[in-house]
C-alpha positions as CSV (number, residue, x, y, z in Angstrom):
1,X,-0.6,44.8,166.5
2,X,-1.7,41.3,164.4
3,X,-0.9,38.5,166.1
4,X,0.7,35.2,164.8
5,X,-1.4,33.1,162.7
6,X,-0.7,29.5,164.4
7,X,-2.1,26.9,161.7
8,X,-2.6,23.8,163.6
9,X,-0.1,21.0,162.6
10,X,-1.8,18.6,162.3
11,X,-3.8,19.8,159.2
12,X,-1.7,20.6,156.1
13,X,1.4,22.1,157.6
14,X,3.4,20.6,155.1
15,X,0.6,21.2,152.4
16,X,0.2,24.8,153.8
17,X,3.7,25.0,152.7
18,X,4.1,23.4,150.3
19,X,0.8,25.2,148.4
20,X,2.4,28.6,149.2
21,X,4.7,28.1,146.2
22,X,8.2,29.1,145.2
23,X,6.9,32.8,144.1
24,X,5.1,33.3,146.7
25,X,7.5,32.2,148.7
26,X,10.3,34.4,147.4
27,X,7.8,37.6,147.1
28,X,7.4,37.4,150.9
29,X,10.6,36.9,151.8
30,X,11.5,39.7,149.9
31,X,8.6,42.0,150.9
32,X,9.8,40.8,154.7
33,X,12.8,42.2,153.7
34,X,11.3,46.0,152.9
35,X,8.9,45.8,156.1
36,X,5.9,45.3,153.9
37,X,5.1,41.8,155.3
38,X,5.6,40.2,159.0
39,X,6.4,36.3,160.4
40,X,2.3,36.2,160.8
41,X,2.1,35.7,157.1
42,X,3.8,32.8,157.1
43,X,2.6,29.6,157.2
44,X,3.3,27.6,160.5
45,X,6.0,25.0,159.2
46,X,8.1,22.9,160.5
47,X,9.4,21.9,156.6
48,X,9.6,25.4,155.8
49,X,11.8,26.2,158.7
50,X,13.8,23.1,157.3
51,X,13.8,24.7,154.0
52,X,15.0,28.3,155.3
53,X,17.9,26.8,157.4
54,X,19.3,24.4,154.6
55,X,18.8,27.7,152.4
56,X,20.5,29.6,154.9
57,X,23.4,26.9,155.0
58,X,23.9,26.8,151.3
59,X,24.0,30.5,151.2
60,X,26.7,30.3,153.7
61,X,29.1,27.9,151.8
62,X,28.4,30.0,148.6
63,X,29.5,33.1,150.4
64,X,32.7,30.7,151.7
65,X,33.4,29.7,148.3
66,X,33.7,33.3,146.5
67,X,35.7,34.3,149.4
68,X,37.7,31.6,148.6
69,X,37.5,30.5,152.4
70,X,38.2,27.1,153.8
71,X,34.7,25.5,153.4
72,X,34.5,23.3,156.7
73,X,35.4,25.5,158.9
74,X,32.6,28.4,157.4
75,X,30.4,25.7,157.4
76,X,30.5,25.4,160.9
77,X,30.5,29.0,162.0
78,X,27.3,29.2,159.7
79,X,25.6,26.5,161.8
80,X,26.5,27.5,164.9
81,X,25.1,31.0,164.3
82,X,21.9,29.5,162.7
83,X,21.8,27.4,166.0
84,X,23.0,30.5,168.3
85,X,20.2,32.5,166.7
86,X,17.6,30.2,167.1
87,X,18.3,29.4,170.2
88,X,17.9,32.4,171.8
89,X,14.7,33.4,169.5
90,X,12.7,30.1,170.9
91,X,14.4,31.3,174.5
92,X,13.2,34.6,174.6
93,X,9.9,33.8,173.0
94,X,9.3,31.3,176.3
95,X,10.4,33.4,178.4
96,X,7.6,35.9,177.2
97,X,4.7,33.6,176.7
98,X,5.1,33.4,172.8
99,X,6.4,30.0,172.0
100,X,3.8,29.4,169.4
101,X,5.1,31.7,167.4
102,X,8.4,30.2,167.2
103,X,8.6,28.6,163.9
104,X,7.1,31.4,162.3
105,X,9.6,34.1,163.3
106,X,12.6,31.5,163.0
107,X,11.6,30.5,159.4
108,X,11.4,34.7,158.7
109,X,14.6,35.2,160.5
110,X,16.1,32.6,158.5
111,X,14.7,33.0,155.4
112,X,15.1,36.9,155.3
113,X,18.8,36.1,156.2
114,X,19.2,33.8,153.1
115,X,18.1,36.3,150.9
116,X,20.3,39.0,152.3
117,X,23.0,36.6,152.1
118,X,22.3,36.2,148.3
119,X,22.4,39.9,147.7
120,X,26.0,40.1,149.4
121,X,27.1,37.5,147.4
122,X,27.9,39.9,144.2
123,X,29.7,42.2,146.5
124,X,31.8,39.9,148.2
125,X,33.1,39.1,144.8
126,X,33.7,42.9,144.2
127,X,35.8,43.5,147.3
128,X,38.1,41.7,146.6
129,X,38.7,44.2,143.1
130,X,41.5,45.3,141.9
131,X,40.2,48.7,141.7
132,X,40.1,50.4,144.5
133,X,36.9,52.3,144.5
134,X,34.9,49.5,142.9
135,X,36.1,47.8,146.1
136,X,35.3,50.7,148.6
137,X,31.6,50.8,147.3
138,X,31.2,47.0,147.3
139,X,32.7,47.5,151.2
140,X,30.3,50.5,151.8
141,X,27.6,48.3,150.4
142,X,28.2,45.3,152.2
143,X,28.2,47.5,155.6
144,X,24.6,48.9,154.0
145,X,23.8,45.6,154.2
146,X,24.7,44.1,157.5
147,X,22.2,47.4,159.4
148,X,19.6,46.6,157.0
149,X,19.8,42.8,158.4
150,X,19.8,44.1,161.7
151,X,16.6,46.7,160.8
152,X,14.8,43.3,159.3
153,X,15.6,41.0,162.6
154,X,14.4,44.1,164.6
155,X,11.4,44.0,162.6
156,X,10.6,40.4,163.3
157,X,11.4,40.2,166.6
158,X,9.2,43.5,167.0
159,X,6.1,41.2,165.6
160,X,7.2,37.9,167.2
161,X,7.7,40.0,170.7
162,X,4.6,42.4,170.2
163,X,7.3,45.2,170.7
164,X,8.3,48.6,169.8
165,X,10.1,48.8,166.2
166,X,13.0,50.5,167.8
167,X,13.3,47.7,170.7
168,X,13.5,44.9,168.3
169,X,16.0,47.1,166.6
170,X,17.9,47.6,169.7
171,X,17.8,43.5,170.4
172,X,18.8,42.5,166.6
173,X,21.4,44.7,167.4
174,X,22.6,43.6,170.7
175,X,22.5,40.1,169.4
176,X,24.6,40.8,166.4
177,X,27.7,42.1,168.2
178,X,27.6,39.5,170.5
179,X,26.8,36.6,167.6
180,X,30.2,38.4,166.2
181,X,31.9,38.5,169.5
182,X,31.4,34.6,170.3
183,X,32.5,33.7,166.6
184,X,35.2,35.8,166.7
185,X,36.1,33.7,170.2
186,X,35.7,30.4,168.4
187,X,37.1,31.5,164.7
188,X,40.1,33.8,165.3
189,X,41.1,35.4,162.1
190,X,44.5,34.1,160.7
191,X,47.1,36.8,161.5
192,X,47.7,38.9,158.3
């Protein structure tokens, strides 16, 4: 198992990142994204995780926005997940000795989860269709995508955690239902 590179911050972090460029950038998060790259590739950042969670945020109200959604109130959910989610990632990274590589695995969590958030942003738009099967694939496809989020968070945590594949798996999972659970506590759905 690699371990996480920890580039010191006090010499370039924000160089480090900033040097990584937009391409490269994007090519990892989507290589992170098909298991071909880990949070140890990432530069140690504390302005990338910035970066990741305003990215993260905007993805958020764009998603609000072609559901034609209230925008505050999304708004808020998205930030209180971003905050739920990295809350308990530098918890549980304490708790088992890993806190260094906190920023790492936050700014892949929340990076990845931008990008997945981009590619349900086209079938958001074609749910809401007219036509009922375009709708049912863009449903199907959207459900494709929410495991696939949960495979990629398994995937980090199982490099941030030096665990099995299946046991970050199995924790992305258990945090998603419960991340849906408390939201579902705080936003209610309007009654139909």
């Amino acid at each position: 198992m690699r371990q996480l590179a920890v580039y010191h911050p006090g010499i370039g972090a924000h160089r480090a990142t900033m040097g990584y460029g937009m391409n490269a950038l994007l090519k990892y998060f989507v290589d992170l994204c098909l298991m071909r790259a880990a949070p140890q590739d990432l530069p140690a950042s504390g302005t990338l995780l910035k970066v990741t969670i305003a990215a993260n945020l905007l993805v958020s109200l764009l998603l609000s926005l072609s559901m034609q959604l209230e925008t505050a109130p999304t708004l808020l959910q998205g930030a209180l997940e971003i905050a739920l989610l990295l809350a308990l990632l530098w918890l549980v990274l304490n708790l088992t000795g890993h806190n260094e590589r906190f920023i790492q695995a936050a700014s892949a969590a929340m990076g990845s989860s931008a990008l997945l958030g981009i590619a349900a942003l086209p079938l958001v738009s074609l749910a809401g269709s007219s036509n009922e099967d375009l709708a049912l694939l863009a449903g199907l496809s959207m459900l494709a995508l929410v495991i696939w989020s949960i495979v990629v968070l398994g995937h980090i945590l199982r490099h941030a955690l030096d665990i099995r594949h299946s046991q970050g798996v199995l924790a992305a999972l258990a945090y998603t239902f419960a991340s849906y659970a408390l939201m579902g506590l705080l936003f209610p759905a309007p009654p139909a």
